[in-house]
C-alpha positions in Angstrom: 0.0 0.0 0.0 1.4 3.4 -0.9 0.1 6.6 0.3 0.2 9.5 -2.0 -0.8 13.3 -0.6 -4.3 13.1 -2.4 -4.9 9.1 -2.4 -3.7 5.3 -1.4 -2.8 2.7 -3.8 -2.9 -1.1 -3.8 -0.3 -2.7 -6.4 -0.3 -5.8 -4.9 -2.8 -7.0 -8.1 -0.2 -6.1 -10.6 3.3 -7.3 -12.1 4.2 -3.9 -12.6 4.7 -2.3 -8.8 4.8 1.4 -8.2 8.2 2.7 -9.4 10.1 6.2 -9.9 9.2 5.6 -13.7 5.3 5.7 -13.2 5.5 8.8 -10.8 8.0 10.7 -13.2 5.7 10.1 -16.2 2.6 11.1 -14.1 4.1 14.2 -13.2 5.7 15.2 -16.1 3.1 14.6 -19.1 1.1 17.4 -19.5 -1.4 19.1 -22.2 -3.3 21.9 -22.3 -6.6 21.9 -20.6 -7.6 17.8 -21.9 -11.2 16.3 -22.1 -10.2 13.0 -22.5 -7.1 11.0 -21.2 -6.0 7.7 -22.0 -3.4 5.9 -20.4 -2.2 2.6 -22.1 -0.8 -0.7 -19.8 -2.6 1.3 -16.7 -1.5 -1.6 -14.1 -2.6 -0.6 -10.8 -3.5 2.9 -12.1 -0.8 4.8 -10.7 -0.8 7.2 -13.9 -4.2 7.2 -14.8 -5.2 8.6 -10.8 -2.3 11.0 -10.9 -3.5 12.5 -14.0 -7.3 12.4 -12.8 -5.7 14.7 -9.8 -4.0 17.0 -12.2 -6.8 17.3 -14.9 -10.2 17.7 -14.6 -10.7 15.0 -17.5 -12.3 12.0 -18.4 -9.4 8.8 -17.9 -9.7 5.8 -19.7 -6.7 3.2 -18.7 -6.5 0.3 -20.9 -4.9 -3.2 -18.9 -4.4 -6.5 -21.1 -3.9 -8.6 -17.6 -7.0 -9.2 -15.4 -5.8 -9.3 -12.1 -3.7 -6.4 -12.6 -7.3 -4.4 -13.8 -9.5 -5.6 -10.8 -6.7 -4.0 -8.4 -6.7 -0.8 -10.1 -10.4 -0.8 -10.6 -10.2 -0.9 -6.5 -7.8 1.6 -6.7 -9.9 4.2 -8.6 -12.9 3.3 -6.4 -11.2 3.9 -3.3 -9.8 7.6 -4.6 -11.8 10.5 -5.6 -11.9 10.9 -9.1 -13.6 7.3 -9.4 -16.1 8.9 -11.2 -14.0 10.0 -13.6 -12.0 7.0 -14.6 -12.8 3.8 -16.3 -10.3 0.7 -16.7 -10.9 -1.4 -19.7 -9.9 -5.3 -19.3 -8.5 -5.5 -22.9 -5.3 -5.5 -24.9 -4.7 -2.3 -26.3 -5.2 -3.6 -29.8 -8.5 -4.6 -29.4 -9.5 -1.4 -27.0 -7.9 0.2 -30.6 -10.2 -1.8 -33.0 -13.3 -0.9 -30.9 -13.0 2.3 -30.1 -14.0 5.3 -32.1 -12.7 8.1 -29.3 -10.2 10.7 -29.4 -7.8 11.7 -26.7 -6.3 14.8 -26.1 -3.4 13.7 -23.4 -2.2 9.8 -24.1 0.1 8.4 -22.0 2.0 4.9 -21.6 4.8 3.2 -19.8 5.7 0.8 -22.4 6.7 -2.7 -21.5 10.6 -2.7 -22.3 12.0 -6.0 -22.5 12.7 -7.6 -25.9 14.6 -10.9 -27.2 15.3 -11.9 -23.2 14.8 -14.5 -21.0 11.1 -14.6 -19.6 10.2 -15.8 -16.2 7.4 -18.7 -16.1 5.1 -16.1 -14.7 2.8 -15.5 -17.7 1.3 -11.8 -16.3 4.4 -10.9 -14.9 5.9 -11.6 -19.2 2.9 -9.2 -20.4 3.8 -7.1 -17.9 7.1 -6.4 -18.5 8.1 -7.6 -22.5 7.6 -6.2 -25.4 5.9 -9.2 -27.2 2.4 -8.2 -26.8 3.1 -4.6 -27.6 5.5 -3.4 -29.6 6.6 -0.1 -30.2 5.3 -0.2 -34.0 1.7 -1.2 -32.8 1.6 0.8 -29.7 2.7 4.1 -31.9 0.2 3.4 -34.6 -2.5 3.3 -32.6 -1.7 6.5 -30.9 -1.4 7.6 -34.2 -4.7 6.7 -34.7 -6.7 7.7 -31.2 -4.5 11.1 -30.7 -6.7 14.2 -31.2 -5.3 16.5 -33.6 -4.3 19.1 -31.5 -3.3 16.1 -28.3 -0.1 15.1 -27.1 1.3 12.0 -25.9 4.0 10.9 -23.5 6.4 8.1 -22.4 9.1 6.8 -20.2 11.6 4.6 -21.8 14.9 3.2 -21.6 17.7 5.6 -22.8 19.2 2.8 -24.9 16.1 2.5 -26.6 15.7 5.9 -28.2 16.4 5.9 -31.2 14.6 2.8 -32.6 11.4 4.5 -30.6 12.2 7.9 -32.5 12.4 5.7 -36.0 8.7 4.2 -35.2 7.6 7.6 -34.0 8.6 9.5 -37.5 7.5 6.6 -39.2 3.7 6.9 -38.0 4.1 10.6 -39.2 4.3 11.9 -35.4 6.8 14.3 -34.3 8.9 14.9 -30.5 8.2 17.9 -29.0 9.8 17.4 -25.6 13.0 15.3 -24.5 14.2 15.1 -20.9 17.5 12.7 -20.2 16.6 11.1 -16.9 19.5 10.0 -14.8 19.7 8.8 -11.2 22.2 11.4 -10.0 24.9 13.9 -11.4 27.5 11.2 -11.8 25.9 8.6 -13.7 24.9 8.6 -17.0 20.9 8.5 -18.2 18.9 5.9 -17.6 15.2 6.6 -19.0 14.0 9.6 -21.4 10.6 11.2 -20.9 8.9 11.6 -24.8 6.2 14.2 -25.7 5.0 13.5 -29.2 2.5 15.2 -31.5 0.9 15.4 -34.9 2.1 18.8 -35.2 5.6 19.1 -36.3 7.2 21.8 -34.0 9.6 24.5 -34.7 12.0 23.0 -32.5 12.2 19.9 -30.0 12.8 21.0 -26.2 15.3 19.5 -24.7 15.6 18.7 -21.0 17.5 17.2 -17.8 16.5 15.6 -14.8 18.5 14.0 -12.2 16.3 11.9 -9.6 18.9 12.5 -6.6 21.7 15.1 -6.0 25.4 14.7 -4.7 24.4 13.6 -1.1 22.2 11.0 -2.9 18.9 13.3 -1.5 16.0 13.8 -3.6 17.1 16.6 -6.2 15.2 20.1 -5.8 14.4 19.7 -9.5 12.3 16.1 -8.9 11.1 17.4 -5.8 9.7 20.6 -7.7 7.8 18.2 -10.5 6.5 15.7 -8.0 5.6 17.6 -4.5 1.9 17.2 -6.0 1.8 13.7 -4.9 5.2 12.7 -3.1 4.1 12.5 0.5 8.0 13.5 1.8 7.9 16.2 0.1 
């Protein structure tokens, strides 16, 4: 159980357990006043309730595996924007083939391993590779659900960048926003945060974040984009 400023969550139901990753893309995605909110591979609905605090929006969050749905179903029930959020018990490809909605904020914290050795623990596999959802599929149904004017955002390993940025370019979407993610000043990235668009912009932000400082404290930079919800802070 972890306890947030404005709600509790449960993510003993899901394969994927609350991480830094989840509360930095949370946080950091952002869009400009959005109706409608859609967050892909929800888990325990970490995302979808912190964006549900930050926007007064509709939230859609879309989980392939069936225990991991039923805890976040609890888990919006239990906070106060239940009314606002609905957790669909599909893949996303068939959520994609069904659905004829647009969304003005999507959001997704993609599973990241490929070609590697999977555990005998089928959720725990969908949870966590690539297999079910690669980046190709994942980006062309963005492609497909984002609103015209809508952005959408990701955490993903550094290493994995440029093959992401190929697929991104290739479903005729464009980065708006970069921030290198590392876990303090001396070690290299680890994650990048991705704002795409339809729109092609005139230039591509680019950003830093380190997660913890020199005396290995949280950084006044991570503290400033997560004081929302981090209860230390």
């Amino acid at each position: 159980m972890f306890r947030f400023k404005q709600f509790v969550i449960d993510d003993s139901g899901s394969e994927m357990k609350i991480g830094t990753d989840g509360v930095l893309l949370g946080a950091w995605a952002n869009a400009l006043q959005p109706e409608n909110i859609l967050d892909i591979g929800t888990g325990c609905g970490l995302i979808a309730l912190m964006l549900a605090q930050r926007f007064e929006a509709m939230v859609t969050g879309v989980e392939i595996e069936s225990l991991a749905a039923l805890q976040a179903i609890k888990n919006m029930d239990n906070s106060p924007w239940g009314n606002r959020i609905q957790i669909v018990n599909q893949s996303f490809q068939n959520f994609l083939e069904a659905s004829d909605s647009c969304f003005d904020l999507i959001v997704c914290n993609p599973p990241f391993f490929s070609n590697s050795l999977k555990s005998n623990n089928s959720s725990r596999n969908l949870a966590r590779h690539n297999d079910s959802l690669p980046a190709s599929i994942l980006l062309s149904g963005v492609s497909k659900l984002l609103s015209p004017d809508g952005i959408a955002a990701f955490i993903l390993p550094f290493s994995d960048q440029e093959g992401f940025l190929q697929e991104v370019f290739l479903n005729k979407l464009y980065p708006a926003r970069i921030c290198e993610v590392s876990n303090s000043p001396n070690h290299p990235p680890k994650r990048i945060l991705l704002e795409i668009s339809k729109k092609e912009p005139v230039c591509c932000e680019k950003e830093t974040l380190c997660i913890r400082n020199q005396e290995n404290k949280y950084s006044i930079e991570y503290q400033n984009l997560t004081n929302e919800f981090h209860p230390d802070f």
